[in-house]
C-alpha angles and dihedrals in degrees: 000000000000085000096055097049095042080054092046097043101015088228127134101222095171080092117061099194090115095080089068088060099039119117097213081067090068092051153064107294090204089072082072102047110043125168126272100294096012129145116279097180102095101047086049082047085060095039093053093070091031112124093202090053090110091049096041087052087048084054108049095044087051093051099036086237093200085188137068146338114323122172082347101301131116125225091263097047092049082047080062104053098048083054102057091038 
């Protein structure tokens, strides 16, 4: 899988030293985890100038993250993309 995901993001993520880069980490982790029918728009708001999105999206596909925003992308929309991949 990790293949697949380094070819789709072009993103190592055998190596986790982007989180300590990642913008979400300096913030309020509830941006990214909002409640059944929450607002999603300020943690994409972050993602968007994060320099690890690429990583954090990697990640989260890699993972099958079911919660939150990762590399700006809710669960369904990261349901999505596996899909069309």
């Amino acid at each position: 899988m990790n293949d697949f995901l380094t070819v789709l993001t072009g993103v190592d993520t055998e190596e986790f030293s982007w989180q300590e880069r990642a913008l979400c980490a300096q913030t309020d982790p509830e941006a990214f985890f909002p409640e059944k029918g929450g607002s999603t728009r300020e943690a994409k708001r972050i993602c968007e100038s994060c320099e690890v999105r690429d990583a954090c999206l990697a990640y989260a596909l890699e993972n099958d993250e079911r919660f939150g925003i990762w590399g700006g992308m809710s669960e369904m929309e990261r349901r999505r993309l596996r899909r069309r991949a």
